[in-house]
N, C-alpha and C positions, 0 to 999 in steps of 0.2 A: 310362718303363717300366723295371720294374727286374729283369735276367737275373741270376738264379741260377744260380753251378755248383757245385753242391755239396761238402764236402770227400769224401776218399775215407773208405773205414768204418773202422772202429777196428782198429788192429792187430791187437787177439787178445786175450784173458784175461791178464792177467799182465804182458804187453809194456808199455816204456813210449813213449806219446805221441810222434810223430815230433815236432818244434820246425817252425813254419811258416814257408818260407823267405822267399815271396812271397804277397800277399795284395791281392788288388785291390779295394775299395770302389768299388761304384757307378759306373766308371768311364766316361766320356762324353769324346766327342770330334765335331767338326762343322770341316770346312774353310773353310766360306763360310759365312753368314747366310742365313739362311731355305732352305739343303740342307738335306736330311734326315742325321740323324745319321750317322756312319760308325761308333762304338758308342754303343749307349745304353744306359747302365747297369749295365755288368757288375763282375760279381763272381766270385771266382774266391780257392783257396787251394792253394799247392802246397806238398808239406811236403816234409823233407828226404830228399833220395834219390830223389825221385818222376823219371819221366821222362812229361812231360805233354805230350800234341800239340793244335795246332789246326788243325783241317782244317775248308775249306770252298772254295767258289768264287772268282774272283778278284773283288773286290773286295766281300767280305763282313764284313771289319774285323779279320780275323788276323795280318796284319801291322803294320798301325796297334794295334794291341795289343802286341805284340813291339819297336815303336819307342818306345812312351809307357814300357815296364816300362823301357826300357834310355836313358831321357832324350834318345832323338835327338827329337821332338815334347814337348810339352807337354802336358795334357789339358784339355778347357774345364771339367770339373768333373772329381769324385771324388778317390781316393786309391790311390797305388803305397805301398805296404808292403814291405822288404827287410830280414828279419830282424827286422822289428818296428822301423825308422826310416821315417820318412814318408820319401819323396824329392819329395815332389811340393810343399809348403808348408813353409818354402820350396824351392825347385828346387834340387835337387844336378844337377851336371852327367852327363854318362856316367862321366866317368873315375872320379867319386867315390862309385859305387854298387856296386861290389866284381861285379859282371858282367861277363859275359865273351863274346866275338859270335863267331859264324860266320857268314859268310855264303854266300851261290850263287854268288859270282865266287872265294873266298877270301880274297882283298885282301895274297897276298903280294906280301912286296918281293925283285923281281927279280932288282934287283944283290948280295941277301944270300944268303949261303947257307945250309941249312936251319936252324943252330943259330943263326947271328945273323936269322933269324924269328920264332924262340923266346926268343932273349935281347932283343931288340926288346920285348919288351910283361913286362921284369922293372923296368926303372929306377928305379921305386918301391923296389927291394931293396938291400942293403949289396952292394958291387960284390963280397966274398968270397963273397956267398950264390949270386949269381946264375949261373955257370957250373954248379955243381953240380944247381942247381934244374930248368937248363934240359935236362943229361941226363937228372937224374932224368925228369924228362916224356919225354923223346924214348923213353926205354927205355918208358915205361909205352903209351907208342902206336905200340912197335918198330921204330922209325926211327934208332938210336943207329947203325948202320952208314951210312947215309946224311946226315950230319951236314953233311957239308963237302961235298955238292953242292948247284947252286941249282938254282930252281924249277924251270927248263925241263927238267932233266934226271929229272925225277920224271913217274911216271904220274898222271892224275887222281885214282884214291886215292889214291895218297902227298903228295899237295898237300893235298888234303880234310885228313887224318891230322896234316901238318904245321899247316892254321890249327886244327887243334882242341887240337894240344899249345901252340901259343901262346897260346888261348884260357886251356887250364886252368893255365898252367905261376905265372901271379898266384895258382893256388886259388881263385876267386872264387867267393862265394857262391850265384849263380845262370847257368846258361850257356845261351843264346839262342842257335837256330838255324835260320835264316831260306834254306827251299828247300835244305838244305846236300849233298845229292844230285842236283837236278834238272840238274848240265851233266854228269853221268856215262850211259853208256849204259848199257841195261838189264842185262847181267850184271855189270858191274862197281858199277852201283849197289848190287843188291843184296845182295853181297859186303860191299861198305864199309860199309851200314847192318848190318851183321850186327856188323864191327869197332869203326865207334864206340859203337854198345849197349855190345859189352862192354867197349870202355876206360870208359864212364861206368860201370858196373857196378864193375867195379875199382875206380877212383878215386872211387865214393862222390858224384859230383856230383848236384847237383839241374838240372836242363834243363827248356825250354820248346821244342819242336820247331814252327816253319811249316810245313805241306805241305798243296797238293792233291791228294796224292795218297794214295787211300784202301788200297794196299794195304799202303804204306809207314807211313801212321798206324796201320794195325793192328798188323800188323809191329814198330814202335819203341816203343808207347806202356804204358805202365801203365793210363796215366788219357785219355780221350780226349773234346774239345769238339766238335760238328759244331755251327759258325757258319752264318751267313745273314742278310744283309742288315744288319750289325752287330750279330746276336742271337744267342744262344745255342739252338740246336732240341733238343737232348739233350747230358747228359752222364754219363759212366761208364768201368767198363772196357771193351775193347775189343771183348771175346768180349760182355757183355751187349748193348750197344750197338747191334750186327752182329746176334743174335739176336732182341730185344725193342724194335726203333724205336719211336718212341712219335710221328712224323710222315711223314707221304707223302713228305716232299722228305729225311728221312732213309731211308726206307728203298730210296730209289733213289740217293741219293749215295751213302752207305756199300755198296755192292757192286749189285746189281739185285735187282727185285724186281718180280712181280706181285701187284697191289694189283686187289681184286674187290670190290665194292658184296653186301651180304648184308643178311640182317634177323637181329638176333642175341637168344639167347631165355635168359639168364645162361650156361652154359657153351660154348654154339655157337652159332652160326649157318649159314641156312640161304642157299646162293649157287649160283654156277652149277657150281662143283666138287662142290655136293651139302651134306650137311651137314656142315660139320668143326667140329671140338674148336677151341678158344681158348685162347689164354697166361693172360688173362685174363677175367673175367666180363663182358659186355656186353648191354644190350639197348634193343632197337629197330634202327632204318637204324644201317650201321655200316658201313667202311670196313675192310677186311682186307689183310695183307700177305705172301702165301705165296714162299719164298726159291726159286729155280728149281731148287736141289738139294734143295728138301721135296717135290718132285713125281718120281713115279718113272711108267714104264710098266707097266702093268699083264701080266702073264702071259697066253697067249690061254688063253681061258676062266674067269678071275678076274672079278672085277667092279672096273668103275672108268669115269669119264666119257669119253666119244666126241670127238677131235680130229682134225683134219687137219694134217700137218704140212706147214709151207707152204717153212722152208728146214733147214739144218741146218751147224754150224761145228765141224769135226772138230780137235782140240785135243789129240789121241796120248793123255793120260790119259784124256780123258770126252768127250761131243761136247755143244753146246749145240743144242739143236731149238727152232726157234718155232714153234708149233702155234698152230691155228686155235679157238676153242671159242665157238660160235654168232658174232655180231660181234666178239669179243676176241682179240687173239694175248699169249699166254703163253710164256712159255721155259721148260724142260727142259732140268739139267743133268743128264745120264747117262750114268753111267761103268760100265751091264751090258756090254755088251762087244758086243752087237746092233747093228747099224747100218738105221739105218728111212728109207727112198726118199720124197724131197718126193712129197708126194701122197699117202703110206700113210693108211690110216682105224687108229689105234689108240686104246686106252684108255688115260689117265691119274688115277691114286690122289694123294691127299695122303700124305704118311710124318710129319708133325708136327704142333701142332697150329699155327694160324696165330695173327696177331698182330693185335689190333687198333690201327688208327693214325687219327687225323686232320688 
């Protein structure tokens, strides 16, 4: 079977054509004989400057994708493209693919100090080049005061910061980064993804992000893949993605969602919410997927469907409510400012139109 992911749309009128940095053909991978694939078939093109994530469950083939592009695996078929050179037939090693790794541990070396971290991954360079190259980098990920300390003496993001200026400081073609926030704790993670966005912004790199985690794929990507089972389920920007799922297991990965059975008649259908409007045309049995912030509470004396709300998760900007409606519990995210008692009988509106998914 063969997974398409699209390239992204065309720059603009006028603009010209990004150059494609990485380009996956058909690419297939299987550990053992007669398991089922770990990818089958994908495809995939990221052009230059793109920052592309893969997000999916654990062991849905996003990592084994991130190993095959960077030569630590093989693949049993297809082809890695890097700048338009095959690396796959015959096999170029990692070192000889002009990429560049981060990974979830770092993989600094201890007994160096931050600049010989940095000067560590130059030695392909003329020995006068290399000092300067490696400020240069340190200053671009604002570490040049901290140069001559070693690792231990740095915070989790200044570690993070330093394998990423070691990563870039070769300039390589493409830079892979596999979980590169997950041992940081929640506020300082999302500080640091805030930082290395924008040193690759700066610096103009092209990256491939791993993560399971959907708020951080939002959050870093341009271009975003939600994987499964070594498949491709959608791919797009972020905001469409999140907006317009086009599968049930995407539209509960990528953030929550209640998902209602309707009979849809081309621009609506009719379900237990009543009738709503659609993103798209449908008809017959259908599947819909309203986002817990496209439901709002209704005003008393408005019109809107009858729930009971069975708990509620107050959250200081909005509360989430799950509410009862006939057999189904649904969520409500709402940020009116009312707080509604498990047990209340209120009304619930749709605010958007919903999505149909299968």
């Amino acid at each position: 079977m063969t997974l398409a992911a699209t390239t992204p749309p065309p720059t603009g009128a006028g603009k010209t054509e990004r150059a494609t940095v990485l380009e996956l053909q058909d690419l297939t991978k299987r550990y053992a004989p007669g398991l089922p694939p770990v990818l089958g078939g994908l495809n995939l093109r990221v052009e230059a400057g793109e920052l592309v994530t893969l997000l999916g469950p654990s062991g849905c083939g996003k990592t084994t994708t991130l190993r095959l592009v960077a030569g630590l695996e093989a693949p049993e078929g297809g082809r890695v493209r890097i700048m338009g050179r095959d690396v796959t037939s015959p096999f170029v090693p990692p070192e000889r693919r002009g990429v560049g790794l981060v990974f979830q541990d770092y993989a600094l070396f201890p007994h160096l100090t931050v600049l010989g971290n940095v000067l560590f991954g130059l030695h392909g360079l003329p020995r006068a080049q290399r000092l300067a190259r490696a400020r240069e980098t340190l200053a671009l990920v604002g570490l040049t005061v901290f140069e001559a300390r070693l690792p231990h003496q740095l915070s989790g993001g200044q570690q993070q910061r330093v394998a990423l200026a070691r990563a870039l400081a070769p300039r390589p073609a493409l830079l892979l980064l596999d979980e590169p926030f997950s041992n940081l704790d929640t506020g300082l993670r999302h500080s640091t993804r805030q930082e290395v966005r924008a040193i690759l912004r700066r610096s103009g790199a092209t990256a491939v992000l791993v993560t399971h985690d959907q708020e951080e794929a939002l959050a870093f990507s341009d271009r975003l893949l939600v994987m499964r089972a070594g498949q491709v389920e959608q791919v797009g920007p972020p905001h469409e993605v999140y907006a317009r799922p086009q599968t049930a297991f995407v539209a509960n990965f990528l953030g929550r969602s209640n998902l209602l059975s309707g009979t849809a008649s081309g621009p609506s259908a009719r379900t237990a919410l009543g009738t709503l409007a659609l993103t798209e045309e449908a008809h017959g049995p259908v599947l819909v997927s309203v986002r817990p912030e496209h439901l709002a509470f209704a005003p008393e004396g408005e019109s809107g469907t009858p729930v009971t709300i069975l708990a509620r998760e107050y959250k200081g900007h909005d509360v989430t409510y799950t509410v009862r409606l006939g057999g189904q519990e649904l969520l409500v995210h709402d940020a009116g400012g009312a707080v509604y008692p498990e047990g209340a009988q209120v009304r619930v509106r749709v605010t958007r139109p919903a999505q149909p998914v299968r």
